[in-house]
Structure formats: structure tokens, C-alpha cells
C-alpha positions as CSV (number, residue, x, y, z in Angstrom):
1,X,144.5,176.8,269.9
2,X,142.6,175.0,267.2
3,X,144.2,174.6,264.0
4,X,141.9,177.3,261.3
5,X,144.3,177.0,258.1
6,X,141.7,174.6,256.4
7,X,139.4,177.8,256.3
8,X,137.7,177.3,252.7
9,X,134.4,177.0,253.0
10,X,131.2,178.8,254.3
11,X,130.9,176.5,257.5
12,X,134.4,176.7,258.3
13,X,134.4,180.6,258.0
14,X,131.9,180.9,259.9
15,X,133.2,178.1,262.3
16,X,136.6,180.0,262.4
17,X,135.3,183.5,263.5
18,X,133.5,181.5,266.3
19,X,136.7,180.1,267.7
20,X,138.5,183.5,267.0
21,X,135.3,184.7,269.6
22,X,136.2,182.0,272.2
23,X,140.4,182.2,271.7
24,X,140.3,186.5,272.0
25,X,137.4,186.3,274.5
26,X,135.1,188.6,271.8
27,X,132.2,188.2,273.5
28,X,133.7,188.8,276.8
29,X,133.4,192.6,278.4
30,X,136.6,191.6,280.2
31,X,138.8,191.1,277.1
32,X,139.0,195.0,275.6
33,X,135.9,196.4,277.5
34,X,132.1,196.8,277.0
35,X,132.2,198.9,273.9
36,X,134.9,197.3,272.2
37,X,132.6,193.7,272.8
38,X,129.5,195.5,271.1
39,X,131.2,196.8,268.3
40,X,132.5,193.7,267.8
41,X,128.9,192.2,267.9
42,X,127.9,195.0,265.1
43,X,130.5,193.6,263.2
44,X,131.0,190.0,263.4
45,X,127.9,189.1,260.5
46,X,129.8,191.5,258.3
47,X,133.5,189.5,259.3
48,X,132.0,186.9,258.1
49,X,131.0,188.3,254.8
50,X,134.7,189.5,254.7
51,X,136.1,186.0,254.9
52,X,133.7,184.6,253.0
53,X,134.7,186.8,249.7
54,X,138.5,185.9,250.6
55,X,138.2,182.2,251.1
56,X,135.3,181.1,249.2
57,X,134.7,183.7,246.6
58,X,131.5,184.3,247.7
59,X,129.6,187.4,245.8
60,X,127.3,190.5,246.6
61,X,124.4,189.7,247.9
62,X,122.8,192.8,247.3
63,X,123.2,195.7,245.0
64,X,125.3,198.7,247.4
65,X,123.5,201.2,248.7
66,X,125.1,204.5,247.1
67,X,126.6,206.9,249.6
68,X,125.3,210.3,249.8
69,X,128.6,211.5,249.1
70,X,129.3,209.3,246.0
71,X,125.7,210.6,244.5
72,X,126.1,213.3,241.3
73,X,125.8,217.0,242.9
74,X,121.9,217.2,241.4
75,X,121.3,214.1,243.3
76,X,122.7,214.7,245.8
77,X,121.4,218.1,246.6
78,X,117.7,216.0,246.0
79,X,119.2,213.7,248.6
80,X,119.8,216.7,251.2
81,X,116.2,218.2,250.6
82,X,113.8,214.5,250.9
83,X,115.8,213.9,253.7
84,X,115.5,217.0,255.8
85,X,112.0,217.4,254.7
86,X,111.5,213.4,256.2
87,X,113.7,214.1,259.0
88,X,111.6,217.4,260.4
89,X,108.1,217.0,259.0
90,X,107.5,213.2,258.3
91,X,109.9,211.7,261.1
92,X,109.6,210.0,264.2
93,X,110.5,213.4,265.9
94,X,106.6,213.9,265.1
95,X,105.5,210.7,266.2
96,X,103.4,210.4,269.1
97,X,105.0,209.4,272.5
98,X,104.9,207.1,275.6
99,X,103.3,204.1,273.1
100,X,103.3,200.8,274.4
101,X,105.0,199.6,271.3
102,X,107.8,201.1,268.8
103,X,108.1,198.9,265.6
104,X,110.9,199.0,263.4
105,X,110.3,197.4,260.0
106,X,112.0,196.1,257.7
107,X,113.4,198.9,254.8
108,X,112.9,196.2,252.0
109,X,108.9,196.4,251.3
110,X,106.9,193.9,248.5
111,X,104.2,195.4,246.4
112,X,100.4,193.7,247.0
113,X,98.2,193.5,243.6
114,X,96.1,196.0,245.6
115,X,99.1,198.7,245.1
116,X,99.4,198.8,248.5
117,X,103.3,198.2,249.9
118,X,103.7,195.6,253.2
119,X,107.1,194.9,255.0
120,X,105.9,191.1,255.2
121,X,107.5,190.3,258.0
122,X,105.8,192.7,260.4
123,X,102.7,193.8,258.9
124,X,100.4,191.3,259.9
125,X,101.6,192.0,263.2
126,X,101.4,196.1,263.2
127,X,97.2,195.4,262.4
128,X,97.1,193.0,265.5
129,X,98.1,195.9,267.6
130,X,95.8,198.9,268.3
131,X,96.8,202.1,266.4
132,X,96.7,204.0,269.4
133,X,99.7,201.5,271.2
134,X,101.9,201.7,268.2
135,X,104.4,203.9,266.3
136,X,105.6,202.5,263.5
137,X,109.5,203.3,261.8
138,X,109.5,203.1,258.0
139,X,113.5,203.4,257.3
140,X,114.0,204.0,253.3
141,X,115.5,201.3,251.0
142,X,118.2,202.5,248.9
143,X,116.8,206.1,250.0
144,X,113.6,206.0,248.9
145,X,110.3,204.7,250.6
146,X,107.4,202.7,249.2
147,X,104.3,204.0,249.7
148,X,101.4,203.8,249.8
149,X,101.0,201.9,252.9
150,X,98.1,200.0,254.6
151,X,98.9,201.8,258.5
152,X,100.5,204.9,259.4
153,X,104.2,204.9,259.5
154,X,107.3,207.5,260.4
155,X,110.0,208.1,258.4
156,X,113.4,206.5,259.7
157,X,115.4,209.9,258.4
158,X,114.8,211.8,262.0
159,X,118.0,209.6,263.2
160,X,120.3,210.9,260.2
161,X,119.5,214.3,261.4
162,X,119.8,213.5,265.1
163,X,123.7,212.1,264.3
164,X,124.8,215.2,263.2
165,X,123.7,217.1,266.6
166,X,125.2,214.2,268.5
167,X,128.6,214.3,267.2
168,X,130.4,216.1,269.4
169,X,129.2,214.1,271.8
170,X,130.5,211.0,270.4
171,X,134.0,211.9,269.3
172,X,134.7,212.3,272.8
173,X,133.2,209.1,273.7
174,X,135.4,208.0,270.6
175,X,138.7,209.1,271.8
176,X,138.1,207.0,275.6
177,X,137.5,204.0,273.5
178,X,139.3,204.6,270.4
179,X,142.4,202.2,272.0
180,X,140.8,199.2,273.2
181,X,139.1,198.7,269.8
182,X,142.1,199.8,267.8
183,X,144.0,196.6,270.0
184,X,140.8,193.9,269.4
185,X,141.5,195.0,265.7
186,X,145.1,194.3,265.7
187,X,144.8,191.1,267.5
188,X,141.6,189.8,265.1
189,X,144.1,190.1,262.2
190,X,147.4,189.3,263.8
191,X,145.4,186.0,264.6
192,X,144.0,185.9,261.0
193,X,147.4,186.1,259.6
194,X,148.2,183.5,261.6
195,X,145.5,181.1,260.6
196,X,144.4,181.6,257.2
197,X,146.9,181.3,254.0
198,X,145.6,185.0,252.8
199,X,145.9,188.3,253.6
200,X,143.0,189.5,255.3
201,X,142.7,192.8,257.5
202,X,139.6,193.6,259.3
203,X,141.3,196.4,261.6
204,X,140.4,199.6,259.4
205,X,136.7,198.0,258.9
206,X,136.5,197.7,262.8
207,X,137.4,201.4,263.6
208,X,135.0,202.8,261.2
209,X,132.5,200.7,263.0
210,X,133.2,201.9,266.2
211,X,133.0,205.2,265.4
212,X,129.1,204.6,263.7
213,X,128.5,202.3,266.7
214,X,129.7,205.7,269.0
215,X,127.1,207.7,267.2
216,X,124.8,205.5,266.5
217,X,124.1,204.8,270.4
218,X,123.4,208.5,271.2
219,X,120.7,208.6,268.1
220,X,119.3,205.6,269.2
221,X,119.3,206.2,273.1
222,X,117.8,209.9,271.8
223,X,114.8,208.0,270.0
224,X,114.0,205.8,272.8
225,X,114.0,208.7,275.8
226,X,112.2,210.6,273.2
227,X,109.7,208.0,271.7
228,X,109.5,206.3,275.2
229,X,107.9,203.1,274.1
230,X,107.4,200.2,276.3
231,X,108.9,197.6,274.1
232,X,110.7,197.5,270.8
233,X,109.4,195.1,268.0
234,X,112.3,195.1,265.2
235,X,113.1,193.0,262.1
236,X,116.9,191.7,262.0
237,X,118.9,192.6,264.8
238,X,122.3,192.2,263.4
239,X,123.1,195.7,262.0
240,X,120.7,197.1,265.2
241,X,122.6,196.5,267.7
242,X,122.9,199.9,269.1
243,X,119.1,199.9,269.6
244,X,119.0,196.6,270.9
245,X,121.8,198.0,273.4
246,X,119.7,201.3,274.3
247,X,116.8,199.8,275.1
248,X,118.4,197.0,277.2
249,X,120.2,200.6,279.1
250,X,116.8,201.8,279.4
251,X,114.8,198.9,280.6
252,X,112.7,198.4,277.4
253,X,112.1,194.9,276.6
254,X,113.2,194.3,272.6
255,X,111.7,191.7,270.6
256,X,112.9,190.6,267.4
257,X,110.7,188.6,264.7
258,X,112.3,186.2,262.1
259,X,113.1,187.1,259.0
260,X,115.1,184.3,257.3
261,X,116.9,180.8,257.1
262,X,118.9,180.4,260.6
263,X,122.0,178.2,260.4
264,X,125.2,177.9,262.9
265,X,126.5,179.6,259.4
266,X,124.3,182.8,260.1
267,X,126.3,184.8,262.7
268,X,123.9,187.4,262.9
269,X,122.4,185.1,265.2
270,X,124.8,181.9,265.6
271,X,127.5,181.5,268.8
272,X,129.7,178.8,270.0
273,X,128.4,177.0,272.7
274,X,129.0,178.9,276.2
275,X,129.3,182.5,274.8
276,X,126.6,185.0,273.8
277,X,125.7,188.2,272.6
278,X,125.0,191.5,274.8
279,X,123.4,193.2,272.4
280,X,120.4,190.7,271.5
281,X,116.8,191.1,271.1
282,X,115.2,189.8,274.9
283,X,112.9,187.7,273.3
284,X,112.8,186.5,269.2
285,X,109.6,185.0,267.8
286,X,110.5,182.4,265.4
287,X,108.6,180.9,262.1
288,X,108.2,177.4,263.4
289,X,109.5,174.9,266.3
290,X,112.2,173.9,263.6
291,X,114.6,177.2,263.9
292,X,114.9,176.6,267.6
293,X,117.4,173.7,267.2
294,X,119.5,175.4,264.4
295,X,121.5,177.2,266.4
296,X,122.8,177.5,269.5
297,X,121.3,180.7,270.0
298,X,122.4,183.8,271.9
299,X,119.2,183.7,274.3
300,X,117.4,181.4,276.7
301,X,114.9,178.6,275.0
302,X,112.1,180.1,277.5
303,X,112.4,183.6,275.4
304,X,112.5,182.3,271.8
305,X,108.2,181.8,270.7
306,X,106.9,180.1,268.0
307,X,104.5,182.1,266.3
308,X,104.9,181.2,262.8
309,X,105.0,183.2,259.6
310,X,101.4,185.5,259.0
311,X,102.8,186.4,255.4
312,X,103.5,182.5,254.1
313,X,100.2,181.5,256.2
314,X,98.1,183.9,254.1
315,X,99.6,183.8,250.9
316,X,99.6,180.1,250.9
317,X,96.0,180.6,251.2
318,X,95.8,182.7,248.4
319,X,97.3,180.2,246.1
320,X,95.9,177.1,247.4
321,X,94.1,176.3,244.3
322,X,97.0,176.4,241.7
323,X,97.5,173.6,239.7
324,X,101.2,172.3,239.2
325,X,103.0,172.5,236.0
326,X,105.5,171.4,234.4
327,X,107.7,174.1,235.5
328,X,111.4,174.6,237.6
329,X,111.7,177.4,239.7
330,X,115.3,178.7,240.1
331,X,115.5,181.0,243.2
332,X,119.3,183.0,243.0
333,X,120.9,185.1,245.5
334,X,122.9,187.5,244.9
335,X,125.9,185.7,247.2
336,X,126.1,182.8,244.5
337,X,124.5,184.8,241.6
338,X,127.0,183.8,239.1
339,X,127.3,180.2,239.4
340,X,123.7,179.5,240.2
341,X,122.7,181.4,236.7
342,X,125.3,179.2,235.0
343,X,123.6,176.1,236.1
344,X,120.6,177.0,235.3
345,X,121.3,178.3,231.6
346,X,123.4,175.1,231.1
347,X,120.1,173.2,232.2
348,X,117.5,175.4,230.1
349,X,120.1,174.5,227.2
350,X,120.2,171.1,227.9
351,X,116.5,170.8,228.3
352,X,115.7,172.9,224.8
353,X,115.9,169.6,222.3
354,X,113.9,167.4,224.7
355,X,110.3,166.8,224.0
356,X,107.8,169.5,224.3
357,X,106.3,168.7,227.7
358,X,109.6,169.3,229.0
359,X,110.2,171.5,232.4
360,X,110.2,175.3,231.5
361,X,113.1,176.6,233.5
362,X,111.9,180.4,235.3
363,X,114.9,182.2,236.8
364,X,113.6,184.1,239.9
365,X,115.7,186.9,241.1
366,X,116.5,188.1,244.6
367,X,115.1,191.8,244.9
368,X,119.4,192.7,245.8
369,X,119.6,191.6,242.4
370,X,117.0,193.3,239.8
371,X,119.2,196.5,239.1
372,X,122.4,194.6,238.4
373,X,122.0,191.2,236.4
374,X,122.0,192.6,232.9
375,X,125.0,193.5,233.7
376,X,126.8,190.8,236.1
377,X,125.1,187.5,234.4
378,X,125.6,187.5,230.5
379,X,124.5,183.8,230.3
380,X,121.8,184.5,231.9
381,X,120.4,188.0,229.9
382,X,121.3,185.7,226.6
383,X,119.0,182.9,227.7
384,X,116.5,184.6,228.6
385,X,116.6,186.6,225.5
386,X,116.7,184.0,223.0
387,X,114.0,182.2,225.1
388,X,115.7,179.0,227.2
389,X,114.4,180.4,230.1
390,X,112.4,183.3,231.6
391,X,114.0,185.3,234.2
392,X,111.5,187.4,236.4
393,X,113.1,190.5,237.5
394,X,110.3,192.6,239.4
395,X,107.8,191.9,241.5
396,X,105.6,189.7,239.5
397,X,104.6,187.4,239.4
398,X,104.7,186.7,243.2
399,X,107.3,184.4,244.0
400,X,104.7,182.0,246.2
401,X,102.7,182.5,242.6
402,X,105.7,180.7,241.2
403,X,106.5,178.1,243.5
404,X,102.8,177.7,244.4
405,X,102.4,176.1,240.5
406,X,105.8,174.8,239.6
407,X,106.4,171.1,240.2
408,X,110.3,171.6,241.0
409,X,112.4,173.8,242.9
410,X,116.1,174.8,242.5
411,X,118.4,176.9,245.0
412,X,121.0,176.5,247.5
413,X,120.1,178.2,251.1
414,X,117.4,180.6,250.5
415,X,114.8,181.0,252.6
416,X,112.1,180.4,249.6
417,X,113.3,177.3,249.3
418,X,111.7,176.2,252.6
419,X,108.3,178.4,251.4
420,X,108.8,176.2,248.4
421,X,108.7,173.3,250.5
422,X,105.9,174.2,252.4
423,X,104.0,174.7,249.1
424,X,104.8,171.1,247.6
425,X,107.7,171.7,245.5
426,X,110.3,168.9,244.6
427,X,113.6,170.3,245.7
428,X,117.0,170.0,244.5
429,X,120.2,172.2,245.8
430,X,123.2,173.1,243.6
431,X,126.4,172.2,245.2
432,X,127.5,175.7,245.6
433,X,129.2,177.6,249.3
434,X,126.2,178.0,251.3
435,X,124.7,174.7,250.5
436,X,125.9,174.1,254.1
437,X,122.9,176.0,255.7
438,X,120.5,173.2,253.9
439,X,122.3,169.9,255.7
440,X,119.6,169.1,257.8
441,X,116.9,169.2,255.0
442,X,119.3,167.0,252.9
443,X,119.9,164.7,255.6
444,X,116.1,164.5,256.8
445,X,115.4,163.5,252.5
446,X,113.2,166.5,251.8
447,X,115.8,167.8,249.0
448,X,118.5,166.6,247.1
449,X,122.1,168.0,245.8
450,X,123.3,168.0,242.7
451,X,126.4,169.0,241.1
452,X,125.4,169.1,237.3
453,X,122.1,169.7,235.4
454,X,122.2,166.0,234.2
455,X,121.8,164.8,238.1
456,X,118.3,166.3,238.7
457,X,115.4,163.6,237.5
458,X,112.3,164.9,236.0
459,X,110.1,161.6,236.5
460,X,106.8,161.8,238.0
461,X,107.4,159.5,240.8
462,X,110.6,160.6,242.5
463,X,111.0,158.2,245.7
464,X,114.2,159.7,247.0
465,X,113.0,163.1,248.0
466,X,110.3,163.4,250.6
467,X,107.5,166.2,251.5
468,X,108.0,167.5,255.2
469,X,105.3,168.5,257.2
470,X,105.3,172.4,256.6
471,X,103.8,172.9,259.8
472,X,107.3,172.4,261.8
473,X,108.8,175.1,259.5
474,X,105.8,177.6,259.6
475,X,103.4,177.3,262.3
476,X,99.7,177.6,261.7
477,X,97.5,180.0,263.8
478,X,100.1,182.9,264.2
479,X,96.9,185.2,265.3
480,X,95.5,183.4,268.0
481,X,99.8,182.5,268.7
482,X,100.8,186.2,268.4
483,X,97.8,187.4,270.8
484,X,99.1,184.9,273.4
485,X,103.0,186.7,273.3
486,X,101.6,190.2,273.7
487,X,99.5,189.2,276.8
488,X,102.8,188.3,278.5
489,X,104.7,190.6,280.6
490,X,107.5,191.3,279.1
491,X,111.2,192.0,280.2
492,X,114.9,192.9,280.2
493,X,117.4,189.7,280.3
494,X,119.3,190.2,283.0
495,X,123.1,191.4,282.4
């Protein structure tokens, strides 16, 4: 058994739950049965997380969704009444049937200067397909949807009222399972306590998956004999796993499209050589040939497409004509929200008795962030206040608006900082857990790491960083690339 004591950083996390997949047989319907191996898959991104917290004190991303149940009574009885009246009048339940495509967005949606709301990773897509071959699934973020919209779209709450009629169904599935997950779970953290120098349980976590995973197949299988689409377009599959299961069940062909940075950190999508997951999309259409030698991914190279990014490719447009400035872009997450703001106050300080043509310093927030840094980043609030820095917290301006006219860049493994790239920026990456994912763009010259404000070089000429060729991040053309993959015939991988 490999040695996994040395656990302390994001890559050997995620390099530890790998081998914890190959030693256990995780990915392996033989080890504790089909179920248990897809609730395991449902869970493994959010192990990570776990470990991550424990062994590298890695923060929130973003900001908790609040539970129903936690909600004040007014709330919540507000909560009870949108959703039913989503559920029965507004939900897929009313959608129309037998369409060639079902297409699951993304809940997170950005705001156009028109007023309009777009999920930008499947939008362009949804006006490529006719509206009589498409239903369209608009699930709520943080329980409330953006609208308006540019294309009709069904509300996501029809499965929250479909789980309570399946219930007794799945607790009996439950009990006939119950065991075989309950043993994966004790064996996970018997082997964690084996391997790591801290206490960490997963087997509590695990059961409450399996019992959402339980009902979460019967909604899902529900939908799909209800909606009977021919294929299933979906945004992140890690966390959709029961769909992705139902409709491999069912014979309908899932494809997922690209919706961030993919590293063999990422194990949404990342596996150890010779394993795989059940429950993944048949077919993934990535942002450029780059992201298909990340990972070693779950799926066949003949079923991941490059098709590029329609959002960046347009907006990019949109700002060609910007002039660069003498400005730093500081793109935070809310994973390394705390340190990153740090950094970037200490360098606004340092920057403030410099000469006036100095780089203004703009603090860009992730959108998981907006409702919780006055209150998590003190620094940060205090800069911004007394004027060191400008922290956007909203919407606008457009974060390709402020990379599209700053000079410099500054993250650690977002995926703006390759939009960044693609739109000319300098780069430099803090030295912060994560800053693994970036290796290859370090190691290629297009960015550099730095440990301290005093390390990153504000002259003109810098000769040490290079400009990539955005085209092998984002491909060009997506339309004419895009019409090609829906003229194949798609389908199932075979088990």
C-alpha cells in the first residue's frame, strides 16, 4: 500500500483519495456493489473538499445554500408557496415531451447590460438548437431564479415535489443497500485513520448521501420516462450523477459541456490511470484541445469534442477595442479568500507611496463570495474603504471588462485566469494550495509565482512571462464546431 501520511497539500489530497479508489476498489461494482460505487462517485469531489479543509485549511468556496428547514417560519412558509407554485405550474411537469434534447443549465446565471439573464455556459448553445427540439431546466440558485431570460425555460422545483411522492419507494431501496455503503464508509475512514495524522470521518457524510442518491435516482429516472428526451445536455456532472446514471439506464445519450479549469486535482472529473467513473456524461465537449491532456479522464479521447467556449468567444469580441491600463486585476475564490485578500491589501499598501502612474490594484470577487466578504475579509472592507484598492462585488463591471483593460493579472487556479490570458493579461499566481492546478501554465512561462507582493515586477518589458496562443485554451468557431457534434449520432458507452 502506498505510504499517504505526507497528505498536506491540495495535490496530495487529491492524489490520496485516488489511491484510496484503487486500494478499496471504489470505482469497482465488485467491491460493495453498484449503488454503493455510485454514491461513492456522488461523493468523491466533495471527499476531497473534506480533506482539503482538514489538511490544508482550505476555505468555503461558496456562500451555503440555507436549508429550508434552517429558514425563519415567514421564510420559510414563502419557501413552501414559490416552490409548490414552480413545482405544479411553472415546472418541467408542464414541459412538453418526447424532445430531442433536455438541457440542464447551470443554477448560477450572469446579468447582460441588456437586463437579460444567460447561464454562459449553455446559452449560446440552447439558440443553436430549434425551440421545438429543446426543453430547457432552469434549477434556482440559492432558491431564487433570474429572470428575465432570452429562451423559454422550466423551473427545476418539479423534482423537489417528485422526491416526496417517491419516498417510500426509496427507503426500501435504502434498507437493501443501507449495509454495503455503511461498510465502504467504515473502511474509507478506517483507512484514513490509518494514513493521515488527523481525525477525519467521512462515514456519517456518506450515508446521508446514499440515502439522497436513493431518492434522487427515482426523481431523476421519473423526469427522463416523463420528459423522454433523446439526449441530455447538462453543465457539471459531479453533483448529477443520478441523472447521468438514469439516462445511461434508459439509453439516452448524456453530454456534458465544460464549465471550468480541469486539473488531476479536480476529482469531479480526474481518476487514476486504469479506473473510471460509471456515472459519467457519454460524451463532454471541452473549451479547447488543451483540457484533453489534463486529466486522465473518465471517458474515451474519441468522445471528448473540442468546441470551444461561445461566451469568452463573444465577449472577447465585445471588448476587443479596450485599451490597457495601468491596472492589476485580483481574481479571489472563495477557497483561498482570506489569504488571497491579504496579499492583495499588503500590495495596494505597498503600492500607495509609489509614484502616481502606479498599478491601481481592483479586487474582483467570485459571485460565492459577494454576500459574505464584509464580513470574512476585514483587510479587505478597510482597503477598499479608505481607498488602496477597489473591490467589485456585483456584477459590474464585467469581469472580461476588467481583464479586457488591465495590464496584469493576479490569482491562483481560477478559471478567469486563463480568460485573462486569452485576453493579454500579464499573469502572476500567489503561492497559495491550489496553485497546483496552474503547473503546466507555470512550467510552459505564460505566468509566474510569487510568494510576496515585492516579487511581482511592474516594468513594461517583462521577458520572463510569455503570451500563449489563446486559441489551444478556447477554440475559435464553436458555431460552425457545435453544428458538427449535433449532426452526429449519438450514444450510450457501453457498460
Amino acid at each position: 500500500m502506498k505510504d499517504t501520511t505526507k497528505a498536506h497539500s491540495v495535490r496530495s489530497t487529491a492524489e490520496l483519495i485516488k489511491q484510496i479508489e484503487v486500494d478499496l476498489g471504489l470505482l469497482d461494482d465488485a467491491s460493495y456493489g453498484e449503488f454503493a460505487r455510485l454514491t461513492w462517485e456522488s461523493y468523491r469531489f466533495h471527499a476531497h473538499i473534506l480533506l482539503k479543509k482538514a489538511l490544508v485549511d482550505h476555505g468555503t468556496a461558496h456562500t451555503p445554500v440555507e436549508r429550508y428547514y434552517q429558514m425563519p417560519r415567514l421564510r420559510r412558509l414563502h419557501w413552501y408557496f414559490s416552490t409548490f407554485i414552480n413545482a405544479v405550474f411553472r415546472g418541467w411537469l408542464r414541459a412538453p415531451r418526447g424532445r430531442k434534447w433536455l438541457i440542464i443549465q447551470h443554477p448560477r446565471s450572469r446579468k447582460r447590460p441588456d437586463g437579460m439573464y444567460e447561464d454562459i455556459y449553455t446559452h449560446d448553445f440552447v439558440s443553436l438548437i430549434p425551440e421545438l427540439d429543446r426543453v430547457v431546466i432552469d434549477n434556482p440558485y440559492h432558491w431564487q431564479h433570474e429572470n428575465p431570460r432570452s429562451h423559454k425555460a422550466w423551473c427545476g422545483e418539479s423534482s423537489i415535489l417528485i422526491s416526496f411522492f417517491v419516498t417510500p419507494f426509496a427507503k426500501a431501496k435504502y434498507r437493501s443497500v443501507k449495509s454495503s455503503v455503511k461498510k465502504m464508509a467504515a473502511d474509507i475512514d478506517s483507512y484514513l485513520a490509518q494514513n493521515t495524522r488527523t481525525a477525519v470521518v467521512m462515514g456519517s457524510a456518506l450515508s446521508s448521501k446514499a440515502w439522497r442518491m436513493t431518492k434522487s435516482l427515482y426523481t431523476s429516472a421519473f423526469m427522463l420516462r416523463w420528459l423522454r428526451p433523446e439526449n441530455v445536455l447538462l453543465v457539471c456532472s459531479y453533483g448529477r450523477e443520478s441523472t447521468v446514471a438514469s439516462a445511461r439506464r434508459l439509453n439516452i445519450p448524456t453530454v456534458e459541456v465544460q464549465h471550468g479549469v480541469v486539473t488531476p486535482e479536480h476529482l469531479g472529473y480526474a481518476v487514476h490511470a486504469g479506473t473510471t467513473k460509471a456515472a459519467f456524461p457519454d460524451y463532454l465537449m471541452v473549451f479547447g484541445e488543451y483540457w484533453k491532456k489534463t486529466v486522465t479522464w473518465p471517458l474515451e479521447d474519441g468522445r471528448l469534442t473540442t468546441v470551444g467556449f461561445p461566451y469568452f468567444e463573444r465577449t472577447k469580441r465585445a471588448v476587443a477595442g479596450t485599451q490597457k491600463t495601468q491596472s492589476a486585476v485580483v481574481i479571489s475564490q472563495g477557497t483561498i479568500g482570506t489569504e488571497l485578500s491579504l496579499f492583495a491589501v499588503a500590495l495596494a499598501e505597498q503600492l500607495k507611496n509609489t509614484s502616481a502612474d502606479s498599478p491601481a490594484i481592483i479586487y474582483k470577487l467570485h459571485p460565492g463570495e459577494w454576500a459574505r466578504w464584509r464580513t470574512e475579509y476585514p483587510e479587505l472592507v478597510k482597503a477598499n474603504d479608505s481607498g488602496y484598492l477597489q473591490v467589485i462585488d456585483g456584477p459590474t463591471p464585467d469581469l472580461y471588462q476588467l481583464l479586457a483593460a488591465a495590464r496584469w493579472q493576479i490569482g491562483v487556479y481560477s478559471t478567469a485566469i486563463f480568460e485573462g490570458l486569452g485576453l493579454g493579461c500579464i499573469t502572476y499566481l500567489v503561492d497559495l494550495p491550489g496553485i497546483e492546478y496552474m503547473e503546466p501554465l507555470v512550467k510552459a512561462g505564460y505566468a509566474r509565482v510569487v510568494s510576496k507582493p515585492t516579487e511581482i515586477s511592474w516594468d513594461e518589458d517583462i521577458e520572463h512571462i510569455q503570451q500563449p496562443d489563446p486559441e489551444q485554451f478556447f477554440a475559435s468557431n464553436w458555431e460552425e464546431r457545435f453544428r458538427s457534434f449535433l449532426e452526429q449520432s449519438l450514444e450510450c458507452r457501453s457498460e
